[in-house]
Each structure stands twice: as C-alpha cells, then as structure tokens.
N, C-alpha and C positions, 0 to 999 in steps of 0.2 A: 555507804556513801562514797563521796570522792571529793578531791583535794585539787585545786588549780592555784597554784603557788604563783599564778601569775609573773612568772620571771622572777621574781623577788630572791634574795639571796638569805639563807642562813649560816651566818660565820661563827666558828668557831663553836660546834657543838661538841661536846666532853659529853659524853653517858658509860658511868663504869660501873656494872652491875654484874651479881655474878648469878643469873637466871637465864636462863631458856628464852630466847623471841625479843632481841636487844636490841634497840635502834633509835631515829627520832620516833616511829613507829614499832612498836612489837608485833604487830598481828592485824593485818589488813585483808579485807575482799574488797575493795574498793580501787576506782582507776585514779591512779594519783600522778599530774601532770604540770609540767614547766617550775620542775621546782630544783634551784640549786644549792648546795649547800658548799660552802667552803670553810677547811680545815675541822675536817669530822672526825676525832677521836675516840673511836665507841670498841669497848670491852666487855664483853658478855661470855653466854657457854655457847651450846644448839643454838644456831637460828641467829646469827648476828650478821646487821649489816647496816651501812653509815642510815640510808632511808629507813628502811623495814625490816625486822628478823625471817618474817614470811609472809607472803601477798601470793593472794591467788586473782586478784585485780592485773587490771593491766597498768602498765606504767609507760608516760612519753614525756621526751626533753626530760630529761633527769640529766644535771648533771653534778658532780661529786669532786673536785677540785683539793689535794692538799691531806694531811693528817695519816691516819693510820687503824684501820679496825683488826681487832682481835678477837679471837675467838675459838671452839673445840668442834666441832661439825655442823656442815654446811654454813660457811663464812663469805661471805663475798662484800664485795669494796660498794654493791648497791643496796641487796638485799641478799642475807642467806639462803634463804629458796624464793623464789619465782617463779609460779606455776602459772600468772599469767602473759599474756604477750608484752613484750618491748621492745619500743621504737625509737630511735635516736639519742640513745642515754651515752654519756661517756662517764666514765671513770677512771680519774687520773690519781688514786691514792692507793697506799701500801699494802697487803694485806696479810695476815700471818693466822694460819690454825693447825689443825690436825687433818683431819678428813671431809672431803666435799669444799675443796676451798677456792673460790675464782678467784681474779682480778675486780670483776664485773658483781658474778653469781655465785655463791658456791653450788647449788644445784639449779635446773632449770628445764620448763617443760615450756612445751606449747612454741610460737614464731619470737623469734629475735632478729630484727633490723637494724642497720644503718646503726648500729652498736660500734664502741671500742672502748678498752681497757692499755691505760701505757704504766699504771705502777707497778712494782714489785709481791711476789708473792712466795712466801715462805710459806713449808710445810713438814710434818713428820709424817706423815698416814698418805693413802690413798686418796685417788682423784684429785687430782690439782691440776690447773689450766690457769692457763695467763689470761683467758676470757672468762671460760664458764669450768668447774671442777665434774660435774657430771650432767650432762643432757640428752634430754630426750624429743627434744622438737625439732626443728626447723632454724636455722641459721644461714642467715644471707647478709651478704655487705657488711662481715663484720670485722674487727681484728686486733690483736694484740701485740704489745710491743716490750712488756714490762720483764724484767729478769723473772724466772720461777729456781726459787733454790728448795729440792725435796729429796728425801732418802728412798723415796716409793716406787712402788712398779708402775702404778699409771701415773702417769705425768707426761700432758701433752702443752706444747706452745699455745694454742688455742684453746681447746676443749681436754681433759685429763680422761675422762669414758664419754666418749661421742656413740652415742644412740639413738642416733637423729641422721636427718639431713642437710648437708653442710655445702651451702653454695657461693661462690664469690665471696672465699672470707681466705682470712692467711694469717700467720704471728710469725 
C-alpha cells in the first residue's frame, strides 16, 4: 500500500525499542509521500529511522524537522535503508549509530533527488556520511551540511562508500 500524509505534520514522536526495523514505520514496500514529522526521537538496533527502519517503496516530500534517532547499523535521520527512489525529502535532525549511518539514509540504493540532510552525525564503525552512509544509486541535486564526528576509515561529507553516481550534489 501507500501513505499520503497529505502535508499533515506529526510532532513529537518518541518510539524507543530495542528491535530490528524502528521507526513511525518498521518495514515498508509501499510509496509513502508529503508526510512531515517534527521532533522525531526514535531508538532502536538494525534498521532504524525517524519514518521507516526499511522501505523498499519510494518516498517524496518527506520532511523530518528537530529530535535525534539512534541506532547500531544502517541508521539514518529518514529511514535506515532505502532501496526505493527519493525525491525532495529533507532532514534536519541528529543522528548517532555504529555502522551504515546517514544524516538522511544510513544505506541506500536506487535515484535520490533534490535531497538534503543539515543535522549532525555521530558514529564508531564504518560508512558514515552526512547524506547517505553507504550507496549504491544515483544522486543528483543533493547535499549535506551537518557536522560527522566518527573514529572510521570511511567517512565522507556526503556519502561515506559512494558506489553510485554522484551528480550536482556537495557537503
């Protein structure tokens, strides 16, 4: 199925669990669109992020405003993996994990548009990016601004393992 949040705002969502696939969503195939959420507080393990843990749906207009998600691999300030395309999302909140951990995404395939990521992102482990922690698609028009504090070898302003193609984007 799919989700049109019609603009509508969700504030102040708290979800602190200590499972696998964490989010207002844990586990989606579905395209979930115009939905903002402000002051997202989400603590999980794998797979945690303020929307969805994992989506292999697409996602447009997301935006994510305020709070702080946590998390152990693939975290990200949207969803912690994102296999399907996304178009215009921002995310302006903190993000802290181990490995695989964005601003945005902590992993991610497939086209990313007209994206940006401005919060901070802490990390111990591998792949970390102030956008996306590890990708494999397409990135255009997109960009990050947010501090990355990590002890790692990949760790990039943008993208932390870029395996992809990277157009008209910057951090």
């Amino acid at each position: 199925g799919s989700l049109d949040g019609a603009d509508y705002t969700i504030s102040n969502l708290n979800v602190d669990a200590n499972h696998n696939f964490v989010g207002l969503f844990g586990y989606s195939t579905g395209t979930l669109k115009n939905i903002k959420l402000e002051n997202a507080n989400v603590t999980g393990l794998s797979y945690t992020g303020s929307l969805v843990g994992y989506n292999t749906g697409a996602i447009e207009n997301i935006e994510v405003t305020g709070g702080k998600i946590t998390g152990t691999d693939r975290t990200g300030g949207i969803t912690g993996e994102q296999q399907g395309n996304a178009t215009n999302c921002i995310a302006k909140i903190d993000v802290e994990g181990k490995t695989y951990v964005g601003g945005m995404f902590g992993v991610k395939g497939n086209t990313t548009i007209l994206c940006y990521a401005t919060g901070n992102v802490k990390s111990t482990g591998d792949n970390i990016g102030g956008l996306i922690g590890s990708s494999s698609g397409t990135i255009e028009k997109c960009y990050a601004t947010g501090n990355i504090e990590s002890t790692a070898n990949t760790v990039g302003g943008l993208i932390g393992n870029p395996n992809g193609i990277i157009r008209d984007s910057y951090a």
